[in-house]
mmCIF file as gemmi writes it, N, C-alpha and C atoms, coordinates in Angstrom:
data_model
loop_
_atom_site.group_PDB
_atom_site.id
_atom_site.type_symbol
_atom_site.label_atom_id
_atom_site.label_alt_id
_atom_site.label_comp_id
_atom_site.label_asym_id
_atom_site.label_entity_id
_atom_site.label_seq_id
_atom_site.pdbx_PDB_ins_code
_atom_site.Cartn_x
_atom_site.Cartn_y
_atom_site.Cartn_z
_atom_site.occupancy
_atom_site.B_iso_or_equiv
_atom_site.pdbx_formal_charge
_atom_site.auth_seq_id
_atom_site.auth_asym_id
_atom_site.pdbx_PDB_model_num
ATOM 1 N N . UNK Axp A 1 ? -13.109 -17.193 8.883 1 0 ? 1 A 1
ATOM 2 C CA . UNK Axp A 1 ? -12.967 -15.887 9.474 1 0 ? 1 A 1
ATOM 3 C C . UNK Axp A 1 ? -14.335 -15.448 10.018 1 0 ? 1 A 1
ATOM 4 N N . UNK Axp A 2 ? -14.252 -14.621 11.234 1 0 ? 2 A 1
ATOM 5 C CA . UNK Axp A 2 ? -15.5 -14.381 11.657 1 0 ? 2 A 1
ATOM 6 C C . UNK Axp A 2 ? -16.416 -13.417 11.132 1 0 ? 2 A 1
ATOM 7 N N . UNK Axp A 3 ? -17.579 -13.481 11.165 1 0 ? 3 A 1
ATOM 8 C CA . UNK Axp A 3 ? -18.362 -12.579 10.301 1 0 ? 3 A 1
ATOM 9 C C . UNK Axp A 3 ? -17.754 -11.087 10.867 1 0 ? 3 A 1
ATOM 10 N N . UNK Axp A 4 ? -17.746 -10.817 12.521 1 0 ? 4 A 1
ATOM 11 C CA . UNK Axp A 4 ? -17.299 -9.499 12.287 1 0 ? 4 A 1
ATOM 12 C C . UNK Axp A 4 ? -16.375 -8.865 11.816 1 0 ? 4 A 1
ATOM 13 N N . UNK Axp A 5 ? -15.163 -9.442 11.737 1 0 ? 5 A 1
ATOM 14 C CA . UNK Axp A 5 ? -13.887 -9.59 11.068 1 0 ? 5 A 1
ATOM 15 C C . UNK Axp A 5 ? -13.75 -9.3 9.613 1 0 ? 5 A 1
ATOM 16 N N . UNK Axp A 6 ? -14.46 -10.095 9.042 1 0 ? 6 A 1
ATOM 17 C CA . UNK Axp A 6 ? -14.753 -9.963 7.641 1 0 ? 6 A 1
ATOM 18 C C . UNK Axp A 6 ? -15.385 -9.229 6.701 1 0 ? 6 A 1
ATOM 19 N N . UNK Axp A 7 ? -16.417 -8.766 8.161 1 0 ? 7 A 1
ATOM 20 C CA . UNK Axp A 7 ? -17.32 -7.092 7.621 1 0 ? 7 A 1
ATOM 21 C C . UNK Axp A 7 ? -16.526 -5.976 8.485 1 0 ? 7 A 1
ATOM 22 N N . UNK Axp A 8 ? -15.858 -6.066 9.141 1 0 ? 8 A 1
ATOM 23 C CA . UNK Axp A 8 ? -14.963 -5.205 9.395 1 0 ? 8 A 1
ATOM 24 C C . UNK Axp A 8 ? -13.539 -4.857 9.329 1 0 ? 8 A 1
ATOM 25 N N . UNK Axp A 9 ? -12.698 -5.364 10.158 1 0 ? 9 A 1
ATOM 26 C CA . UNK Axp A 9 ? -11.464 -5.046 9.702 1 0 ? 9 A 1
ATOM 27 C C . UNK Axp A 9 ? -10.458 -5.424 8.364 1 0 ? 9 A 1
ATOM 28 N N . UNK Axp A 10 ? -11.108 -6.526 7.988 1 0 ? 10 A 1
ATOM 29 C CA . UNK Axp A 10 ? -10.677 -7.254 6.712 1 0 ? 10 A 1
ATOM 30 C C . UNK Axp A 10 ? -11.209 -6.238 5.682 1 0 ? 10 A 1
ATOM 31 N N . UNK Axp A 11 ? -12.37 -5.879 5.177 1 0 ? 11 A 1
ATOM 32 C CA . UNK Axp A 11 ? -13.262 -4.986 4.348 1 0 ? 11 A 1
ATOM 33 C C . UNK Axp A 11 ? -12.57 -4.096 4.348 1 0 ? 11 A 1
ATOM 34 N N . UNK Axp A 12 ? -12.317 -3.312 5.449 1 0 ? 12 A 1
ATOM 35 C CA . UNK Axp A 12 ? -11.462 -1.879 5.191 1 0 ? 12 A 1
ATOM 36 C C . UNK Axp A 12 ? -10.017 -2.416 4.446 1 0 ? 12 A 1
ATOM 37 N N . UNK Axp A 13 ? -9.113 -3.592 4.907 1 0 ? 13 A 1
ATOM 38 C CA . UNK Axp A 13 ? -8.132 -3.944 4.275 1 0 ? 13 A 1
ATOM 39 C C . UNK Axp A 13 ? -8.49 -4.121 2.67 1 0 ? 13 A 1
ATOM 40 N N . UNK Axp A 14 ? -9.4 -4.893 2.237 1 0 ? 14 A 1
ATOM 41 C CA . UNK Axp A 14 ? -9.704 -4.617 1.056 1 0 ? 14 A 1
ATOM 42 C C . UNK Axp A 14 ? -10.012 -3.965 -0.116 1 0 ? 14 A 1
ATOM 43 N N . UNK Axp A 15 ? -11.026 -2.461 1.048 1 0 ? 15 A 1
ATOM 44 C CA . UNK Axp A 15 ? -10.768 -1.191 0.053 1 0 ? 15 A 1
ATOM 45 C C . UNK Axp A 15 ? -9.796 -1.058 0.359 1 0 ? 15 A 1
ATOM 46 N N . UNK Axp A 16 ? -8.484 -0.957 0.711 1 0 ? 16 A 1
ATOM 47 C CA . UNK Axp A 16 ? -6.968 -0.298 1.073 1 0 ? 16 A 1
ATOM 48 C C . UNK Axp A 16 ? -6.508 -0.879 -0.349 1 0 ? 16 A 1
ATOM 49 N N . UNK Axp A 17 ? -6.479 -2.189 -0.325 1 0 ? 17 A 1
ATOM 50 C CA . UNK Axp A 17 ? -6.033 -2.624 -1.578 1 0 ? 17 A 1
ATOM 51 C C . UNK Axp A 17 ? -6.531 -1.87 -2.83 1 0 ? 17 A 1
ATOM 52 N N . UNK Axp A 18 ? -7.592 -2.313 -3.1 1 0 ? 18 A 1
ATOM 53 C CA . UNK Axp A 18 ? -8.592 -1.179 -4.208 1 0 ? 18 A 1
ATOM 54 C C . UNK Axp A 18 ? -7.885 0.17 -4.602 1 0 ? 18 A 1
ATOM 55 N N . UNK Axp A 19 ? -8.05 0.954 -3.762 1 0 ? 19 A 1
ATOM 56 C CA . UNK Axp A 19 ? -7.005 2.565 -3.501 1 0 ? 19 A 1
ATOM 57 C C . UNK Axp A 19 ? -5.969 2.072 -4.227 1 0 ? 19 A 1
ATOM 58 N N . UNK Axp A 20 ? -4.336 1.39 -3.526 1 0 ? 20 A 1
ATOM 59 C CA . UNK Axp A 20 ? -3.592 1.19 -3.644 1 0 ? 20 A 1
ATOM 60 C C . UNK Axp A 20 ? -3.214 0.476 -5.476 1 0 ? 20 A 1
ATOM 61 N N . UNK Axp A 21 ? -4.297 0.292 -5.614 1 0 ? 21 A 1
ATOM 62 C CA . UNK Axp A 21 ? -4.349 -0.361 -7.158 1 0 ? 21 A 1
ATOM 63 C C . UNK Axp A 21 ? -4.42 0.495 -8.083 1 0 ? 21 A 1
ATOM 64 N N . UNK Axp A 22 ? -5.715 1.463 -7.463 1 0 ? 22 A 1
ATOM 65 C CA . UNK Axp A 22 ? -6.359 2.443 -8.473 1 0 ? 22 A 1
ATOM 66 C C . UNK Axp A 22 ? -4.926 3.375 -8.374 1 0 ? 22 A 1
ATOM 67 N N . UNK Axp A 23 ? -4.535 4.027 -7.19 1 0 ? 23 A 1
ATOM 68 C CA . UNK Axp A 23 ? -3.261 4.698 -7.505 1 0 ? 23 A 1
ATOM 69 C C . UNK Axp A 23 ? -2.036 4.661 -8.107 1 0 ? 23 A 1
ATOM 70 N N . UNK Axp A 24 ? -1.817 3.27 -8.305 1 0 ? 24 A 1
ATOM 71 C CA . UNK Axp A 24 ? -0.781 3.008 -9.279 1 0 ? 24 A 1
ATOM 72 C C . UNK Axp A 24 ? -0.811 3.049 -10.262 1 0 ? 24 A 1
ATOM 73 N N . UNK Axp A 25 ? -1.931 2.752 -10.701 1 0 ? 25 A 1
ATOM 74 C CA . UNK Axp A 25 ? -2.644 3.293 -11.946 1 0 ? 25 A 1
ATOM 75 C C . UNK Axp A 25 ? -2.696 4.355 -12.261 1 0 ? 25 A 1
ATOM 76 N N . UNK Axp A 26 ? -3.539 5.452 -11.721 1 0 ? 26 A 1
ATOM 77 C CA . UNK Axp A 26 ? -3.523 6.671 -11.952 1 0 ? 26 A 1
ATOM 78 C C . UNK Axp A 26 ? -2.01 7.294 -11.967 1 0 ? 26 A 1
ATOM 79 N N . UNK Axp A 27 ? -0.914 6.927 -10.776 1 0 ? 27 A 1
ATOM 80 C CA . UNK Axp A 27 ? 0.771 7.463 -11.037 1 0 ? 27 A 1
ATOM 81 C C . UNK Axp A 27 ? 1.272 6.908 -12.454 1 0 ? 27 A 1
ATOM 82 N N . UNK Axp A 28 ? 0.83 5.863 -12.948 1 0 ? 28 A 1
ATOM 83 C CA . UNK Axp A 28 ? 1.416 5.203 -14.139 1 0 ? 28 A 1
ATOM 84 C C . UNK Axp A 28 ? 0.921 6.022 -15.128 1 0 ? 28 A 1
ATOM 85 N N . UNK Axp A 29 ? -0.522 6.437 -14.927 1 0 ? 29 A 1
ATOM 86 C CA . UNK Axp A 29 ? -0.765 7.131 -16.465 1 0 ? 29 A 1
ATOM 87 C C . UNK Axp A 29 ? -1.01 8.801 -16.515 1 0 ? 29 A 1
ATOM 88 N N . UNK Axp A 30 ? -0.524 9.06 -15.415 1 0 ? 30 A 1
ATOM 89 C CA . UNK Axp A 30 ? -0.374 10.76 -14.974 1 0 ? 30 A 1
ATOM 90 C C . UNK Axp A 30 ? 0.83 11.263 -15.853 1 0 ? 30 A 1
ATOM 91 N N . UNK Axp A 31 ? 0.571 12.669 -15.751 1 0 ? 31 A 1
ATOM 92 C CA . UNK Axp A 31 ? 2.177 13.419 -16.5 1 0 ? 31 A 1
ATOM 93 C C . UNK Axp A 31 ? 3.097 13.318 -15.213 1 0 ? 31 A 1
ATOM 94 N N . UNK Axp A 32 ? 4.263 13.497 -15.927 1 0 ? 32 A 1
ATOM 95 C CA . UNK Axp A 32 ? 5.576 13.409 -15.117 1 0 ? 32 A 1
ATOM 96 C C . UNK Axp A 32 ? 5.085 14.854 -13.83 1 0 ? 32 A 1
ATOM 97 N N . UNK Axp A 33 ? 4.919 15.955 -13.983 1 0 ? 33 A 1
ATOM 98 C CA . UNK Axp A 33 ? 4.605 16.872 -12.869 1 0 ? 33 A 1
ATOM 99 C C . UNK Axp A 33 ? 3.699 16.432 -11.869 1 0 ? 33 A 1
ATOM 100 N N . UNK Axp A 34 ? 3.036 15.619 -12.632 1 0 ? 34 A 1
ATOM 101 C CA . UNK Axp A 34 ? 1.602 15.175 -11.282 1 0 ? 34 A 1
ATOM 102 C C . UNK Axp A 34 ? 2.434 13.803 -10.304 1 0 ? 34 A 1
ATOM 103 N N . UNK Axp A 35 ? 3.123 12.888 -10.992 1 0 ? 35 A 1
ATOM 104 C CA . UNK Axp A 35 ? 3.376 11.795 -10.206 1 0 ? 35 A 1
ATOM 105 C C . UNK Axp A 35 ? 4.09 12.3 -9.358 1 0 ? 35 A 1
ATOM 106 N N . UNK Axp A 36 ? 4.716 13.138 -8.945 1 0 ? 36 A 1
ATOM 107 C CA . UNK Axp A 36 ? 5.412 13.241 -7.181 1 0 ? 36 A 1
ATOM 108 C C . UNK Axp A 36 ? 4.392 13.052 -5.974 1 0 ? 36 A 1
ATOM 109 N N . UNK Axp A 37 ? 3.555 14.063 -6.382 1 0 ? 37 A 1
ATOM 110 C CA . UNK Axp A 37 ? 2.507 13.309 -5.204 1 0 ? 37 A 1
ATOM 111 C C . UNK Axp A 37 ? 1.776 12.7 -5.347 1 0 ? 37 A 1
ATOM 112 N N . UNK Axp A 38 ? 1.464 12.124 -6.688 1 0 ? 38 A 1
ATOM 113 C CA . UNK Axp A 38 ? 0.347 10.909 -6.255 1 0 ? 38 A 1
ATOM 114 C C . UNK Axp A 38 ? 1.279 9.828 -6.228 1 0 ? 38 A 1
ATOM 115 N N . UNK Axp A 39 ? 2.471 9.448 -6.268 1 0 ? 39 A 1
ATOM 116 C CA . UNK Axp A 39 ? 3.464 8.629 -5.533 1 0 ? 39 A 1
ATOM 117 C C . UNK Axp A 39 ? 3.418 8.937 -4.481 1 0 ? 39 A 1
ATOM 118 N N . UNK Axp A 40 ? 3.676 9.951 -3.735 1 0 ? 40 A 1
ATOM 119 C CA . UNK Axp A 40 ? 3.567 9.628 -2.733 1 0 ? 40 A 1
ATOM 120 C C . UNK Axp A 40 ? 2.435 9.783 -1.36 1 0 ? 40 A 1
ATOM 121 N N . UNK Axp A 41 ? 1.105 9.879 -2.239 1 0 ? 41 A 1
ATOM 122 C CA . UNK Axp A 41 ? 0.188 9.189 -1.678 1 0 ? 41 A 1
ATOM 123 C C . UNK Axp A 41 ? 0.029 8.069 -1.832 1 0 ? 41 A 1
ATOM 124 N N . UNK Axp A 42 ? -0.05 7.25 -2.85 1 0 ? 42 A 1
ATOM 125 C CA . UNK Axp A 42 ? 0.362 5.877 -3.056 1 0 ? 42 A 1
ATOM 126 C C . UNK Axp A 42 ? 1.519 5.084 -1.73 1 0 ? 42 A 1
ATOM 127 N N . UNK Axp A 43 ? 2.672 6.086 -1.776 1 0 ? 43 A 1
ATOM 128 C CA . UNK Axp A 43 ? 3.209 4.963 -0.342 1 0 ? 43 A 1
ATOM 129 C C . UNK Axp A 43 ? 2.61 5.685 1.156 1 0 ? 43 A 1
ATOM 130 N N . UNK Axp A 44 ? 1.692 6.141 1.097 1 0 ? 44 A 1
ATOM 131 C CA . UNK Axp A 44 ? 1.046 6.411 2.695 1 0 ? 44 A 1
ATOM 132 C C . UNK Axp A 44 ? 0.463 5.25 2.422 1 0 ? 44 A 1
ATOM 133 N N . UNK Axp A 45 ? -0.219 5.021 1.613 1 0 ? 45 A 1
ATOM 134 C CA . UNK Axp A 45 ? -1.983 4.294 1.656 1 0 ? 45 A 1
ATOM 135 C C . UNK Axp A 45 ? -0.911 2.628 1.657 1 0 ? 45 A 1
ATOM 136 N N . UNK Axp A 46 ? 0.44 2.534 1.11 1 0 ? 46 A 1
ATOM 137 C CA . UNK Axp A 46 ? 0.928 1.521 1.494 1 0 ? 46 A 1
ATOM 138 C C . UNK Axp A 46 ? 1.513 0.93 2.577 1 0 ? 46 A 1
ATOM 139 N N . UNK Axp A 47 ? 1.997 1.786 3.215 1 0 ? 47 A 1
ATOM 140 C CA . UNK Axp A 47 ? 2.371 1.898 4.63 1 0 ? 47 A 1
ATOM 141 C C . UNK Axp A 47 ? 1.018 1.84 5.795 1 0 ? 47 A 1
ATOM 142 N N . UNK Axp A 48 ? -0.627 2.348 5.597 1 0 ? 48 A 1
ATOM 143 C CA . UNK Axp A 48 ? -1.542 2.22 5.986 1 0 ? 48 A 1
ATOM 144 C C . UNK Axp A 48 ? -1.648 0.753 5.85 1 0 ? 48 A 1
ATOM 145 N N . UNK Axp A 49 ? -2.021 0.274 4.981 1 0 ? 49 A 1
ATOM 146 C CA . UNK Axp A 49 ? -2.095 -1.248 4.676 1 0 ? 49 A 1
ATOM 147 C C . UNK Axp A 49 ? -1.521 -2.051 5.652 1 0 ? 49 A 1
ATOM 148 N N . UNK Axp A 50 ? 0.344 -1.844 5.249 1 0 ? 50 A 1
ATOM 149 C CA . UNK Axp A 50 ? 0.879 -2.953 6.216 1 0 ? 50 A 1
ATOM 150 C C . UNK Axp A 50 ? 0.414 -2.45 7.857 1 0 ? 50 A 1
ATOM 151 N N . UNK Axp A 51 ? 0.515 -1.607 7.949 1 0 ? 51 A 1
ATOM 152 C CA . UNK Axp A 51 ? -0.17 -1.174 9.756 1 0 ? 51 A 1
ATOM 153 C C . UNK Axp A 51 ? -1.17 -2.282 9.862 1 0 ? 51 A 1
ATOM 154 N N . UNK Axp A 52 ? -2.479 -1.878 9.078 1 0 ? 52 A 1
ATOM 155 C CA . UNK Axp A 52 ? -3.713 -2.991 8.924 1 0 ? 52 A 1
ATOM 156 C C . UNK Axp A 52 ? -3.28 -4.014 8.939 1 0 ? 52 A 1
ATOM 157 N N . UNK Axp A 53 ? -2.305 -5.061 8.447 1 0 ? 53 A 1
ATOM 158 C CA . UNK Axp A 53 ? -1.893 -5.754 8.437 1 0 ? 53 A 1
ATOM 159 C C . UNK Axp A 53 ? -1.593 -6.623 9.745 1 0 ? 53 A 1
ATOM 160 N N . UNK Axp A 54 ? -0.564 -6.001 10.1 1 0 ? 54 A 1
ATOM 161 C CA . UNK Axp A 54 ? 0.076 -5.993 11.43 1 0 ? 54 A 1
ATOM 162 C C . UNK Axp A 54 ? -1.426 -5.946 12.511 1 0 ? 54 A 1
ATOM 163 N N . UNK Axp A 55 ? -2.02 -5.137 12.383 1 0 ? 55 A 1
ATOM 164 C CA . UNK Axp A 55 ? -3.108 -5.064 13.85 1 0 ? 55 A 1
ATOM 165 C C . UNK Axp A 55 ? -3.871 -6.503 13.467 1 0 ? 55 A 1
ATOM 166 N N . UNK Axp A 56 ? -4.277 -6.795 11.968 1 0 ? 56 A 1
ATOM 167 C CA . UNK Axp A 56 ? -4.865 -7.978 12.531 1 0 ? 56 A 1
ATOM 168 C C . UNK Axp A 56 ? -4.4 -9.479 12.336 1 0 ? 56 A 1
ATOM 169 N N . UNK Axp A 57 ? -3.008 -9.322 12.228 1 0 ? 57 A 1
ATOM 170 C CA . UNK Axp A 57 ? -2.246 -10.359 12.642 1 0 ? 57 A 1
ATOM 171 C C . UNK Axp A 57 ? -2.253 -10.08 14.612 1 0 ? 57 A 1
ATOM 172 N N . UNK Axp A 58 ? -1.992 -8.868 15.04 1 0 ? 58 A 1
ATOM 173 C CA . UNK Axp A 58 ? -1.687 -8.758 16.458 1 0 ? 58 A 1
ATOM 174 C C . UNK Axp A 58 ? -2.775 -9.088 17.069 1 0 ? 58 A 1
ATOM 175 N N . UNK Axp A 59 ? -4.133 -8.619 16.197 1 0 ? 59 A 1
ATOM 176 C CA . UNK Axp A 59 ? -5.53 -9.408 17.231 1 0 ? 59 A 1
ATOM 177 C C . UNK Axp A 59 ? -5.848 -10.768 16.459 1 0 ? 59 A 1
ATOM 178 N N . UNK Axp A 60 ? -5.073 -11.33 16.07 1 0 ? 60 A 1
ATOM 179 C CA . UNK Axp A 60 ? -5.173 -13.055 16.137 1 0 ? 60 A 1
ATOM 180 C C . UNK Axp A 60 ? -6.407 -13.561 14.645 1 0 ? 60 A 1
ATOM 181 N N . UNK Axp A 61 ? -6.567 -12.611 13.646 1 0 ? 61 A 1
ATOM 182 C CA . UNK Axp A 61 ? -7.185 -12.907 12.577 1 0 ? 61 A 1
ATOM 183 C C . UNK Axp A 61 ? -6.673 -13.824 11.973 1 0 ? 61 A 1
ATOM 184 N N . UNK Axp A 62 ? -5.69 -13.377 11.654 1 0 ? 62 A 1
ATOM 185 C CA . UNK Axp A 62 ? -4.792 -13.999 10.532 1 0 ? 62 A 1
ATOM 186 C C . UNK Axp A 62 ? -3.715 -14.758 11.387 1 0 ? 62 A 1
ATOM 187 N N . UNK Axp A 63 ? -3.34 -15.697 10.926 1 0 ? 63 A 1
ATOM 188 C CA . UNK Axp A 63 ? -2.131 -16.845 11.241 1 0 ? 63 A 1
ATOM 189 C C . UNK Axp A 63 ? -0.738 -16.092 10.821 1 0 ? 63 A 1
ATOM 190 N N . UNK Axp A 64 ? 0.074 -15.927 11.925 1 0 ? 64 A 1
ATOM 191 C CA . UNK Axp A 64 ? 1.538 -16.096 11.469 1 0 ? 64 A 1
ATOM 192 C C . UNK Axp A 64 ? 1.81 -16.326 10.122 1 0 ? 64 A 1
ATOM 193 N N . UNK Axp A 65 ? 1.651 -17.354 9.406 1 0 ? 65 A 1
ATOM 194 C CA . UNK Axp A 65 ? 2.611 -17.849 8.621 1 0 ? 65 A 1
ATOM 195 C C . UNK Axp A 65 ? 1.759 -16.813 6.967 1 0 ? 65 A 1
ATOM 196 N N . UNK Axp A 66 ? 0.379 -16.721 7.609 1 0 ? 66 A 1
ATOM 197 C CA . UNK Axp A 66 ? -0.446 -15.823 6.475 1 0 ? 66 A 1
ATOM 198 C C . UNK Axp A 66 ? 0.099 -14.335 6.252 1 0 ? 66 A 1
ATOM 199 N N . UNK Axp A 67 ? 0.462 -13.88 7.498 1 0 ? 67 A 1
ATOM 200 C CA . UNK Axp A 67 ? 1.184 -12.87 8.114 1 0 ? 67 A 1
ATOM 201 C C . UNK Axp A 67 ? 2.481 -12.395 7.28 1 0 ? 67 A 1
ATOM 202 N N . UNK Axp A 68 ? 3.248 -13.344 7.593 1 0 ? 68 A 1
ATOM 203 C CA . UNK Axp A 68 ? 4.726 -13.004 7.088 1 0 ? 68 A 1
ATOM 204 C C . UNK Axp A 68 ? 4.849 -13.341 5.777 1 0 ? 68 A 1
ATOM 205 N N . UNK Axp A 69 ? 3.695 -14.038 5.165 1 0 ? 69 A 1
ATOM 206 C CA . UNK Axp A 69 ? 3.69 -14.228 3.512 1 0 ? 69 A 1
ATOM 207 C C . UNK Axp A 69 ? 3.189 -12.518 2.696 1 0 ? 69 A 1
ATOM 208 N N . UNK Axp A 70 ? 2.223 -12.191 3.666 1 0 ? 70 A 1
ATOM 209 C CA . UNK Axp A 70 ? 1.785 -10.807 2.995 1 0 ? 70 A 1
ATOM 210 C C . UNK Axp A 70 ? 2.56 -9.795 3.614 1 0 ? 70 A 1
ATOM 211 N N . UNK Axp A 71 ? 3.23 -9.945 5.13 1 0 ? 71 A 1
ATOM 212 C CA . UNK Axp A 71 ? 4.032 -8.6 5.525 1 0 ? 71 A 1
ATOM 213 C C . UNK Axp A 71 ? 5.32 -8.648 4.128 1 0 ? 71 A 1
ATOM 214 N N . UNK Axp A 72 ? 5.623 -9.755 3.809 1 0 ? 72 A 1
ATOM 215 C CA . UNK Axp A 72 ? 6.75 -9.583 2.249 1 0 ? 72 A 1
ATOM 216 C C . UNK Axp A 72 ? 6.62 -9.081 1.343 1 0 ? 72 A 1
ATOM 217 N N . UNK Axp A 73 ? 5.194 -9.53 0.543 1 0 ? 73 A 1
ATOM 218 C CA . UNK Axp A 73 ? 4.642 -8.78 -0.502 1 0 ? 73 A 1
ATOM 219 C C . UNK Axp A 73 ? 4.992 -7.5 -0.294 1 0 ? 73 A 1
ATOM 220 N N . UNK Axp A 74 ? 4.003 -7.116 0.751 1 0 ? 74 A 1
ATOM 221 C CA . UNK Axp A 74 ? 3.432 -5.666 1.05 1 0 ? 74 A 1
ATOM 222 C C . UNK Axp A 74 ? 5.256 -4.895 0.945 1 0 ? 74 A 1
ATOM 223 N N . UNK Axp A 75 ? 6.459 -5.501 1.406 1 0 ? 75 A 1
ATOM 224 C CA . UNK Axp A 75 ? 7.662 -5.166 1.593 1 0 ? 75 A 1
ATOM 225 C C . UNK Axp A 75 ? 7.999 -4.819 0.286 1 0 ? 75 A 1
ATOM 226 N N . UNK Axp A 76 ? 7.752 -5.395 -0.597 1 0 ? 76 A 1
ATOM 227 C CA . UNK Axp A 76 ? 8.354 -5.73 -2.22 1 0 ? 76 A 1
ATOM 228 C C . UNK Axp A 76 ? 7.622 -4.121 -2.537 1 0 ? 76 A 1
ATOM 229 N N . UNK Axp A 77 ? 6.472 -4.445 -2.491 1 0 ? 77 A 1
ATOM 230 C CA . UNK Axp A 77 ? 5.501 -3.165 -3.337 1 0 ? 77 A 1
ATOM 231 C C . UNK Axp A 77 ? 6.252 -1.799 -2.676 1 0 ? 77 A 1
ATOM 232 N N . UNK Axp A 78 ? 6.349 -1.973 -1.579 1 0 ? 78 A 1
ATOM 233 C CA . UNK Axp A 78 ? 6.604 -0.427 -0.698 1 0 ? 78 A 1
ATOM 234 C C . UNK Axp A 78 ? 8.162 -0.312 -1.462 1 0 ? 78 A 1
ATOM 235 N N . UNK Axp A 79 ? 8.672 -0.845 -1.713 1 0 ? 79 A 1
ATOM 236 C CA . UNK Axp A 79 ? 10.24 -0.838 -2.419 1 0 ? 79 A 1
ATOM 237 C C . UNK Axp A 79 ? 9.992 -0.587 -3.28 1 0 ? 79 A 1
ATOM 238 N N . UNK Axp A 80 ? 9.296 -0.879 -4.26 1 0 ? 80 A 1
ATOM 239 C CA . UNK Axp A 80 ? 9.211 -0.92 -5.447 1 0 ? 80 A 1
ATOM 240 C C . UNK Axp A 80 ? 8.704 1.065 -6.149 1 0 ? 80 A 1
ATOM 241 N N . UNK Axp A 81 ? 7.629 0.781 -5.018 1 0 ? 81 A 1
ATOM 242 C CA . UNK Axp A 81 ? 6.853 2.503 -5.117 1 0 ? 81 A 1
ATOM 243 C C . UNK Axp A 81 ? 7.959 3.629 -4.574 1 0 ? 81 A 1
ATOM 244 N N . UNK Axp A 82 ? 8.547 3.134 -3.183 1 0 ? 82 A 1
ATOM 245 C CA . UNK Axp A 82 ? 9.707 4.216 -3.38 1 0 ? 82 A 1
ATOM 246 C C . UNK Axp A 82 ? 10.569 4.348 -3.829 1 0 ? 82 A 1
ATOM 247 N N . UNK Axp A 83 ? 11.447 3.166 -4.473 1 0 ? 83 A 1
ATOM 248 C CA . UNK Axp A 83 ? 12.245 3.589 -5.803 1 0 ? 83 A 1
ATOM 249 C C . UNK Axp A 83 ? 11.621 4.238 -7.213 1 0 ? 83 A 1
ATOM 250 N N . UNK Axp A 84 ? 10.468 4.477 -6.996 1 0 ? 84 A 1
ATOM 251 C CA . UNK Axp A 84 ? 9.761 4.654 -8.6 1 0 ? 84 A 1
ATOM 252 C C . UNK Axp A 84 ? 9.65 6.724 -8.067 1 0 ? 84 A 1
ATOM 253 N N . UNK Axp A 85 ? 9.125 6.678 -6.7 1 0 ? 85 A 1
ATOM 254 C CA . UNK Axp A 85 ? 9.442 8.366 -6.183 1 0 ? 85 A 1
ATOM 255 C C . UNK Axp A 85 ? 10.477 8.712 -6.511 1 0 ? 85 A 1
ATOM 256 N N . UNK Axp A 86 ? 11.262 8.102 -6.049 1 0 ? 86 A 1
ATOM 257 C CA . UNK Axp A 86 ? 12.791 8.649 -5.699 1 0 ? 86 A 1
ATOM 258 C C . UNK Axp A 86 ? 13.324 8.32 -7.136 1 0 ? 86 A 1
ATOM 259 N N . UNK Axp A 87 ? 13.182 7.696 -8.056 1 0 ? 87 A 1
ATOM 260 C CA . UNK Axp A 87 ? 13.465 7.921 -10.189 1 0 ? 87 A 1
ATOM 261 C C . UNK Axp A 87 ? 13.234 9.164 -10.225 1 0 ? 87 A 1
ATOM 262 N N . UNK Axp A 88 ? 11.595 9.419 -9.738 1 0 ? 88 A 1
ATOM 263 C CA . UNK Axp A 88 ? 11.06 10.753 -10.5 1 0 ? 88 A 1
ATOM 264 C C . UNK Axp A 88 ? 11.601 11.803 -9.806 1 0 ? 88 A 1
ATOM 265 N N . UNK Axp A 89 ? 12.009 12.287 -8.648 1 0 ? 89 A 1
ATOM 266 C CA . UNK Axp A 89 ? 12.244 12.869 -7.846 1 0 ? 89 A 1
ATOM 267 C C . UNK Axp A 89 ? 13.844 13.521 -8.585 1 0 ? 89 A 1
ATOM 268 N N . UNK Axp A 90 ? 14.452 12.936 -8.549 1 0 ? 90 A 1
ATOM 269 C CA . UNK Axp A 90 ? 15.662 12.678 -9.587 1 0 ? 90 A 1
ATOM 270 C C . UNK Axp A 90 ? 15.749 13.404 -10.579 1 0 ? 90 A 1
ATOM 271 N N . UNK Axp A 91 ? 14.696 12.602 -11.329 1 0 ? 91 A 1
ATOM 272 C CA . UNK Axp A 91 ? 14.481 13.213 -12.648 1 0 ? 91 A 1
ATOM 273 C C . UNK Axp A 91 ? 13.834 14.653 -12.81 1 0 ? 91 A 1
ATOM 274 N N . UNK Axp A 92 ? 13.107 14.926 -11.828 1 0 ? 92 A 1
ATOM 275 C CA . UNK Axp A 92 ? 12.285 16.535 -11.967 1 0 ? 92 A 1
ATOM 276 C C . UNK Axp A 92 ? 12.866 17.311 -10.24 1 0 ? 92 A 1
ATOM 277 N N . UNK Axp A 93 ? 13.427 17.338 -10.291 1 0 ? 93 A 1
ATOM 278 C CA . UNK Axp A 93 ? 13.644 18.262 -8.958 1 0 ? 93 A 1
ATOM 279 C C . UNK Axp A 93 ? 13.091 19.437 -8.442 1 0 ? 93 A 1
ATOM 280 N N . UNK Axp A 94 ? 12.233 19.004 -7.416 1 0 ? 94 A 1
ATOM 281 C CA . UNK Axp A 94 ? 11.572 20.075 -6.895 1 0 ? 94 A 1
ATOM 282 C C . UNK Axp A 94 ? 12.247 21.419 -7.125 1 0 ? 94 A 1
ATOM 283 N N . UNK Axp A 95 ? 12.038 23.036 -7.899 1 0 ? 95 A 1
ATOM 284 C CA . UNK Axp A 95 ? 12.267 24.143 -7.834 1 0 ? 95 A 1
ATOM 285 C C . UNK Axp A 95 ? 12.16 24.9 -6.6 1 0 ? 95 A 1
């Protein structure tokens, strides 16, 4: 990968990840009132990601096949985080 690539658009993908870690974390060990929105800041910053994703598959960083192995992942997690909103959401209904 090219050095600018790697100090740039990749790096920002990497803190994205970081965030996206630390927030699941923090929604996992928050009280039930706090996780509505830090769920769902958690799926912006996931939905940010796959964007990142996508642009540098579209400017030719990453290979296709690297591509559609992580556009899946990234698919699984985003499912996963909005079924975990939409539990709590359920369970505490906005007043």
């Amino acid at each position: 990968m090219p050095k600018r690539d790697k100090l740039g658009i990749h790096k920002t993908i990497e803190e994205k990840c970081i965030i996206i870690l630390s927030n699941s974390i923090d929604s996992a060990l928050s009280p039930k009132e706090d996780k509505i929105m830090k769920l769902g800041k958690l799926r912006r910053e996931i939905e940010t990601l796959k964007h990142l994703i996508r642009l540098e598959y579209e400017l030719k960083i990453i290979k296709e096949k690297t591509y559609i192995y992580i556009a899946e992942i990234l698919q699984k997690i985003s499912m996963m985080a909005t079924g975990w909103h939409k539990s709590i959401q359920t369970q505490n209904p906005r007043k």
